[in-house]
N, CA, C and O atoms as a Tinker XYZ file with bonds, in Angstrom:
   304  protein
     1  N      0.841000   -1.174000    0.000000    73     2
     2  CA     0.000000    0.000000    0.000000    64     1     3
     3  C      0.893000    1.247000    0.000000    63     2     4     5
     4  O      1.675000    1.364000    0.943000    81     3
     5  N      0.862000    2.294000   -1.055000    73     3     6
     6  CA     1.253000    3.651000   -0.730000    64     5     7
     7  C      0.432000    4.358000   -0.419000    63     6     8     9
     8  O     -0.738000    4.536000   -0.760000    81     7
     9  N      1.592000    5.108000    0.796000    73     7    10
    10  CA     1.083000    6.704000    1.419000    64     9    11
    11  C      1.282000    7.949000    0.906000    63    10    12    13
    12  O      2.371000    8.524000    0.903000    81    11
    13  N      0.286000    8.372000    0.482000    73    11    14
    14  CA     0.786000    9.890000   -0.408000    64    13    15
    15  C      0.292000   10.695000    0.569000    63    14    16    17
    16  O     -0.810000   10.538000    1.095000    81    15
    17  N      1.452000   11.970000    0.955000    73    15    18
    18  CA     1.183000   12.930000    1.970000    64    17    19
    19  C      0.847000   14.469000    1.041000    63    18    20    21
    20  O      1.441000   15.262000    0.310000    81    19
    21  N      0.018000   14.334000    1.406000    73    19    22
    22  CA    -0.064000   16.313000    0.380000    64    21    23
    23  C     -0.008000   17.183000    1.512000    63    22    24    25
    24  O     -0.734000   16.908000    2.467000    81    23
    25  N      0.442000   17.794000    1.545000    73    23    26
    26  CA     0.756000   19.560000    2.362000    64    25    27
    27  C     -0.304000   20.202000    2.561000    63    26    28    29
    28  O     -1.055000   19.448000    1.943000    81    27
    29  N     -0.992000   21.039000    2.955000    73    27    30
    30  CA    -1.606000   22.450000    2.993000    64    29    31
    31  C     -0.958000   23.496000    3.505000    63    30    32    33
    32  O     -1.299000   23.705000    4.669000    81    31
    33  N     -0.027000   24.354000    3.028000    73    31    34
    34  CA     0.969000   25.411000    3.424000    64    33    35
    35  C     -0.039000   26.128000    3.557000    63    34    36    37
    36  O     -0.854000   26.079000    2.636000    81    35
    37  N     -0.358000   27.108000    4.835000    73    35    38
    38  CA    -0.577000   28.535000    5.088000    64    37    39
    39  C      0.074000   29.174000    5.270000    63    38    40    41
    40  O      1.122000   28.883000    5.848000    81    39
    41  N     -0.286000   30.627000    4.778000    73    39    42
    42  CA     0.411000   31.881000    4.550000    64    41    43
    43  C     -0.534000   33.458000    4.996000    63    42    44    45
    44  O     -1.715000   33.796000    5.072000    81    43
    45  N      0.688000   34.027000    5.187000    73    43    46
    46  CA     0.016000   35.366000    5.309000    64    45    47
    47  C     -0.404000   36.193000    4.342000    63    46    48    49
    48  O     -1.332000   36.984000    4.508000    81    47
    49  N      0.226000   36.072000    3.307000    73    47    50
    50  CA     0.151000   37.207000    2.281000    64    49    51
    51  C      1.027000   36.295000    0.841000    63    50    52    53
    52  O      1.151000   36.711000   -0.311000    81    51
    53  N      1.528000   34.969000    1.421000    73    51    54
    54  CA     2.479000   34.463000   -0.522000    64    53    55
    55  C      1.903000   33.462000   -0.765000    63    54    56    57
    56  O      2.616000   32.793000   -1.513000    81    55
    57  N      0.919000   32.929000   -0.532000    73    55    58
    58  CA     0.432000   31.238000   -1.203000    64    57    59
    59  C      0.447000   31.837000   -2.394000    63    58    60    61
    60  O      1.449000   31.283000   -2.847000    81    59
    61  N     -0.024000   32.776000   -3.507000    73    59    62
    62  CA     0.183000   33.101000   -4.312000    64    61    63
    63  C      1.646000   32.881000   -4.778000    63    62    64    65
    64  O      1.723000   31.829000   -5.413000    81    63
    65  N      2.384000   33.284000   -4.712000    73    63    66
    66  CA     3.887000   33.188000   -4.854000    64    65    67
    67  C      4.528000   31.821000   -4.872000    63    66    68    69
    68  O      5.346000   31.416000   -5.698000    81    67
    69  N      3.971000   31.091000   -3.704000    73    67    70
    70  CA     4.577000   29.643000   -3.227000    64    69    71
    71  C      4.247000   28.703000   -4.292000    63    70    72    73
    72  O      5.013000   27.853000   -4.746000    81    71
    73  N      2.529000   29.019000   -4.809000    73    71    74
    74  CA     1.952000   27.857000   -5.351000    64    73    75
    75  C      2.896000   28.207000   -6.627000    63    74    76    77
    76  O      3.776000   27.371000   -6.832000    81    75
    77  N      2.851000   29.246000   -7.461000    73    75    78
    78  CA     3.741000   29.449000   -8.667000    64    77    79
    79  C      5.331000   28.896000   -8.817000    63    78    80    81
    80  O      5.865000   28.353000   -9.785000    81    79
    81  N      5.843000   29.216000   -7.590000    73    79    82
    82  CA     6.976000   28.871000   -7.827000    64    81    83
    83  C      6.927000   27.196000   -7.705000    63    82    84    85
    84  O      7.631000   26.509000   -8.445000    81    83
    85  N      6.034000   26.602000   -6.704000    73    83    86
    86  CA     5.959000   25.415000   -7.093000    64    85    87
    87  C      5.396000   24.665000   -8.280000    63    86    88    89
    88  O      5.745000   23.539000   -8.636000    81    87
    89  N      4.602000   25.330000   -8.774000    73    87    90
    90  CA     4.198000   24.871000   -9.911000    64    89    91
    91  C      4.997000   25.436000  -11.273000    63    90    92    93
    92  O      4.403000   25.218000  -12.329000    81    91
    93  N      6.147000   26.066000  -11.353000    73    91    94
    94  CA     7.158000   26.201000  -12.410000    64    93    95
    95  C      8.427000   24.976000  -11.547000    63    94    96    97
    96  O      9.063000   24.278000  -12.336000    81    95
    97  N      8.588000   24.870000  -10.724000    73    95    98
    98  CA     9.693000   23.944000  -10.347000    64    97    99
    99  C      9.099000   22.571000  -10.535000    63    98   100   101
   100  O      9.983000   21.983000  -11.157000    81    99
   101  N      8.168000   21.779000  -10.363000    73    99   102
   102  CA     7.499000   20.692000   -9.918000    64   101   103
   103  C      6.095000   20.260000  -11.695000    63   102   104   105
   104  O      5.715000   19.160000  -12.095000    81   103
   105  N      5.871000   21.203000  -12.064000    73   103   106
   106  CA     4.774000   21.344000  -13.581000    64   105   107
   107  C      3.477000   20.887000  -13.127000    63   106   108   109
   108  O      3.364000   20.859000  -11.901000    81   107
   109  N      2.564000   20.556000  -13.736000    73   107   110
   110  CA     1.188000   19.861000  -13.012000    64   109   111
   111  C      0.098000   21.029000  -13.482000    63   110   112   113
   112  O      0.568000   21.977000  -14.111000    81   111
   113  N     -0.698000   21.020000  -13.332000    73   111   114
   114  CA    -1.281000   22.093000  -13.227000    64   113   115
   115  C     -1.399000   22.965000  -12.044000    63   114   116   117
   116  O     -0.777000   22.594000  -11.048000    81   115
   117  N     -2.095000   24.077000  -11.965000    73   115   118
   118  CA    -1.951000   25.064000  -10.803000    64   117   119
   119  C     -3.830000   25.841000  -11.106000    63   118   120   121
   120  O     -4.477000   26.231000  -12.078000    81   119
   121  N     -3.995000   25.739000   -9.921000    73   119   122
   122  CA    -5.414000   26.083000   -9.606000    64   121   123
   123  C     -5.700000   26.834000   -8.283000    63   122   124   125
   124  O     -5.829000   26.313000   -7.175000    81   123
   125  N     -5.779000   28.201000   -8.605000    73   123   126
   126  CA    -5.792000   29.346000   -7.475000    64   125   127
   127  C     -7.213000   29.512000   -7.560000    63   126   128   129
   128  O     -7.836000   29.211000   -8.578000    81   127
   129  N     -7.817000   30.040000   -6.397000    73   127   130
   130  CA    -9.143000   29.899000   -6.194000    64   129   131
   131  C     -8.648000   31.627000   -5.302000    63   130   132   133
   132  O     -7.656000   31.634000   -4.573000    81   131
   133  N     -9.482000   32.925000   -5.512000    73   131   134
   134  CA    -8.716000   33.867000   -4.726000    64   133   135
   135  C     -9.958000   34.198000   -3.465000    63   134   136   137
   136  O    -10.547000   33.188000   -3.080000    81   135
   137  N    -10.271000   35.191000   -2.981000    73   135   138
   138  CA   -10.950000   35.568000   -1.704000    64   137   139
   139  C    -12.356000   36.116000   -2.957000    63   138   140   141
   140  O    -13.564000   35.909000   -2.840000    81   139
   141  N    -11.759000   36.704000   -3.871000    73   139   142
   142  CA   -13.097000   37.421000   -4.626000    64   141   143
   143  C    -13.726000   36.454000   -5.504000    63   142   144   145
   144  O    -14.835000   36.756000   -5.944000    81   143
   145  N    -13.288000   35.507000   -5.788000    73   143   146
   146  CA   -13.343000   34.427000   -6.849000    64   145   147
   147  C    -14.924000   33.779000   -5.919000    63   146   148   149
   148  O    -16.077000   33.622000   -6.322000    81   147
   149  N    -14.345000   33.561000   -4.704000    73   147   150
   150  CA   -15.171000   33.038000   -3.578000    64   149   151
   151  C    -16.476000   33.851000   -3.290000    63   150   152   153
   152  O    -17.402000   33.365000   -2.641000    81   151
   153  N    -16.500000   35.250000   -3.861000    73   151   154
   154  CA   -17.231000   36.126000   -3.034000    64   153   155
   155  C    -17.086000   36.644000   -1.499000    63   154   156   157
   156  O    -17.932000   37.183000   -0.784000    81   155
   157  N    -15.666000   36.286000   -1.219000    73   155   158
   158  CA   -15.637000   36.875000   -0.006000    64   157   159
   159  C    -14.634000   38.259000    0.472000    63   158   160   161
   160  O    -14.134000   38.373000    1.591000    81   159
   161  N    -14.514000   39.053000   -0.429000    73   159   162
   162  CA   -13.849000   39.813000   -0.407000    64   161   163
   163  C    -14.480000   41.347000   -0.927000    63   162   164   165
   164  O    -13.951000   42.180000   -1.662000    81   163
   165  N    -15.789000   41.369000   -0.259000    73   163   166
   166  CA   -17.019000   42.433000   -0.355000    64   165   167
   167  C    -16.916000   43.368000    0.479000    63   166   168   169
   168  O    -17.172000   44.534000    0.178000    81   167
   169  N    -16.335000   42.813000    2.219000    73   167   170
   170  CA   -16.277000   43.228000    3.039000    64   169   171
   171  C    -14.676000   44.120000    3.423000    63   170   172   173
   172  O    -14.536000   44.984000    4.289000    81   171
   173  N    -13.767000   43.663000    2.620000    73   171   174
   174  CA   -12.153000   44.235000    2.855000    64   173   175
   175  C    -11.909000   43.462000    1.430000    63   174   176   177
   176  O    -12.150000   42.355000    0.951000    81   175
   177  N    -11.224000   44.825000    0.991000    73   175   178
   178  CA   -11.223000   44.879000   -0.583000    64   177   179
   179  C     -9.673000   44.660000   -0.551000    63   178   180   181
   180  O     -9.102000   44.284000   -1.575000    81   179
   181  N     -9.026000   44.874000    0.537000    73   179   182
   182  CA    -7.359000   44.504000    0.644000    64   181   183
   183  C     -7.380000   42.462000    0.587000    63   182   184   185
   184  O     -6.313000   41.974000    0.212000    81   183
   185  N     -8.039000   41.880000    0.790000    73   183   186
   186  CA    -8.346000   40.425000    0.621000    64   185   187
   187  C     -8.351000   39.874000   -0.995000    63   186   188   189
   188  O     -7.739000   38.885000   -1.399000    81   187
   189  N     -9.193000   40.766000   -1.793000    73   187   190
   190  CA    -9.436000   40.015000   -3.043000    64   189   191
   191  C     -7.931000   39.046000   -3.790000    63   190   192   193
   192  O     -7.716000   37.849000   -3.976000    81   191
   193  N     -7.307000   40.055000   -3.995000    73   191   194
   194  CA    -6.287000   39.079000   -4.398000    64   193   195
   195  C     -5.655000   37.951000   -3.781000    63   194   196   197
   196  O     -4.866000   37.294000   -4.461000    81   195
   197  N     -5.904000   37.602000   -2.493000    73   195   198
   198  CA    -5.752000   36.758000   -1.311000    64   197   199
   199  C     -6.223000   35.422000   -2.093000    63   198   200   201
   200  O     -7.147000   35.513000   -2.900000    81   199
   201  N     -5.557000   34.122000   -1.844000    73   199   202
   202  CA    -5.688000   32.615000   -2.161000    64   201   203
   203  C     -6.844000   32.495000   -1.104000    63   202   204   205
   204  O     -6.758000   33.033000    0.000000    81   203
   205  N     -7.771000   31.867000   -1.445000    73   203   206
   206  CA    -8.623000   31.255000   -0.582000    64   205   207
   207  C     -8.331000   29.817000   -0.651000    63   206   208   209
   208  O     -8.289000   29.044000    0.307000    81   207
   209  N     -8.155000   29.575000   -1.752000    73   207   210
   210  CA    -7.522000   27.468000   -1.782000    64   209   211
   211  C     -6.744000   27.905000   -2.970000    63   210   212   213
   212  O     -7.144000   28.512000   -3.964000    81   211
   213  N     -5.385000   27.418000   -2.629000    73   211   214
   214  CA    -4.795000   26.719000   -4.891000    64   213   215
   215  C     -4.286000   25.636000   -4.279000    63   214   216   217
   216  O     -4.123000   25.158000   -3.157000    81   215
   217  N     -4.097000   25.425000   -5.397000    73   215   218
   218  CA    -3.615000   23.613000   -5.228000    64   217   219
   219  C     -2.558000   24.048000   -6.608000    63   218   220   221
   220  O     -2.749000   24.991000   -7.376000    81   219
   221  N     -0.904000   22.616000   -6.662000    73   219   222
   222  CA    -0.181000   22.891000   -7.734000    64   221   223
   223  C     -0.432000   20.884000   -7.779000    63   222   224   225
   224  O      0.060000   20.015000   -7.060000    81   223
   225  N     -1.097000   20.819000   -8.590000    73   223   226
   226  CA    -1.710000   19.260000   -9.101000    64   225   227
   227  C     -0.740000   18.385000   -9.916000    63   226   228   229
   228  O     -1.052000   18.129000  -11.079000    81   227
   229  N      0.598000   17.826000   -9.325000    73   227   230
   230  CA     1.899000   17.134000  -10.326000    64   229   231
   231  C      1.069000   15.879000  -10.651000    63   230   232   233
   232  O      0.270000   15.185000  -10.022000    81   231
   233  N      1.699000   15.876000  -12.154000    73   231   234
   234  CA     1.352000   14.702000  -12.737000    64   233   235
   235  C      1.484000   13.370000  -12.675000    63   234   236   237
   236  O      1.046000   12.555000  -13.488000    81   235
   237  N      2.589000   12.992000  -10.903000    73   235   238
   238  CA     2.680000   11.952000  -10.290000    64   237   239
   239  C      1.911000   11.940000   -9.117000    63   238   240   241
   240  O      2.249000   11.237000   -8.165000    81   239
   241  N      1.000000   12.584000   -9.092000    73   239   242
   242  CA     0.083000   12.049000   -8.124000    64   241   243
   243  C      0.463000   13.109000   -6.930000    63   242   244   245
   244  O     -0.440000   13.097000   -6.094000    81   243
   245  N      1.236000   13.781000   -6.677000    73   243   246
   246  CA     1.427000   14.820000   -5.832000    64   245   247
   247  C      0.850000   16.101000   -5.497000    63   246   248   249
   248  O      1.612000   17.028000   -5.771000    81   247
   249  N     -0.198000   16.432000   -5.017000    73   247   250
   250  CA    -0.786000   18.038000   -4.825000    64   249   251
   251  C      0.109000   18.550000   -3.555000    63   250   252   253
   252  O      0.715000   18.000000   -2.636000    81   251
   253  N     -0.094000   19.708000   -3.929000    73   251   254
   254  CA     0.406000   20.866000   -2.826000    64   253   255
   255  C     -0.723000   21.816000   -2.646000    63   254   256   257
   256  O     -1.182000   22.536000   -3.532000    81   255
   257  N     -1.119000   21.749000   -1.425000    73   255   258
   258  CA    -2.752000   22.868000   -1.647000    64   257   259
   259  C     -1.836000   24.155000   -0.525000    63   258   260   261
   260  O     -0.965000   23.772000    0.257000    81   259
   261  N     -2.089000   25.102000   -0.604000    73   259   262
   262  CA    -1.966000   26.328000   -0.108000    64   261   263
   263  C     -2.766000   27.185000    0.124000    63   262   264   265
   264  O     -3.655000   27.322000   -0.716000    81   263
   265  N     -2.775000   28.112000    1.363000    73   263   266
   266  CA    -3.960000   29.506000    0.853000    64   265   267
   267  C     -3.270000   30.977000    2.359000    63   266   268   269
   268  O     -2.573000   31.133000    3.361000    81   267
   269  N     -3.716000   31.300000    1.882000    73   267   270
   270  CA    -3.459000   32.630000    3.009000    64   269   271
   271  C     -4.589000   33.350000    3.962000    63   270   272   273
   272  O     -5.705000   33.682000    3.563000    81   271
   273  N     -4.144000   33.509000    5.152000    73   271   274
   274  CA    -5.089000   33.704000    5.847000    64   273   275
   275  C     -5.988000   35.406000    5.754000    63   274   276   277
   276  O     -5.344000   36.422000    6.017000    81   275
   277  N     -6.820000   35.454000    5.534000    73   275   278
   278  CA    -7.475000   36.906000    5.240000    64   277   279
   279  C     -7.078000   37.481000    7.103000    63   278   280   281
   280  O     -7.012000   36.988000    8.229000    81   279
   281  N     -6.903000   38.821000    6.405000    73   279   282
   282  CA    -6.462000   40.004000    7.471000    64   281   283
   283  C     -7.613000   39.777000    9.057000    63   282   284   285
   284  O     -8.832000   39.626000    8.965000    81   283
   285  N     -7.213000   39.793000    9.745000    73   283   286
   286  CA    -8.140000   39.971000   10.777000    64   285   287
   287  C     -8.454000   38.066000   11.544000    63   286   288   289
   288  O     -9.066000   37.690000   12.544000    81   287
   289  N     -7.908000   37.534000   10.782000    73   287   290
   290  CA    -8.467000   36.145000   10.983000    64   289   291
   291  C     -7.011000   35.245000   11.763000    63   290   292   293
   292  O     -6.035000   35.962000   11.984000    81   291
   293  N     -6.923000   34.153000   12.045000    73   291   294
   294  CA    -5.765000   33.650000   12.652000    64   293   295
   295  C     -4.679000   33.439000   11.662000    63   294   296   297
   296  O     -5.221000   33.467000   10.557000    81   295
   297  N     -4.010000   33.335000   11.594000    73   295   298
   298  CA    -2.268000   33.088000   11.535000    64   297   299
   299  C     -1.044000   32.392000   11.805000    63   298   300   301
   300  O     -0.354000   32.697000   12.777000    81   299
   301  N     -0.743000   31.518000   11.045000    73   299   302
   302  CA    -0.026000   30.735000   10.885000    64   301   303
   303  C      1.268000   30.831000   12.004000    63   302   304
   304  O      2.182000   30.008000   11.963000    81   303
């Protein structure tokens, strides 16, 4: 039986950054989901560009999911 471990990195402000650079080092696809994408970024407009989920999806079976925590909320 294999164990495949996937990550969920939180961040303050780079899951954006992290998931890219992992997904140019590692290939797969890459799927950012942001705070406005979600509709939740109505209330603090400094959020929208904020990861709410991405994932960098390698073509061996490996995800890396990431996201950043919106302002005001807990912290890594």
């Amino acid at each position: 039986m294999v164990t495949r471990l996937n990550p969920y990195l939180n961040f303050t402000t780079e899951a954006r950054e992290a998931l890219e650079f992992y997904h140019a080092a590692l290939g797969g696809k890459l799927e950012i989901m942001s705070f406005a994408d979600g509709g939740m970024a109505d209330d603090d407009p400094t959020t929208a560009d904020l990861v709410m989920h991405g994932a960098v999806v390698g073509d061996l079976g490996l995800t890396i999911y990431a996201s950043d925590a919106p302002p005001g909320g807990d912290t890594p």
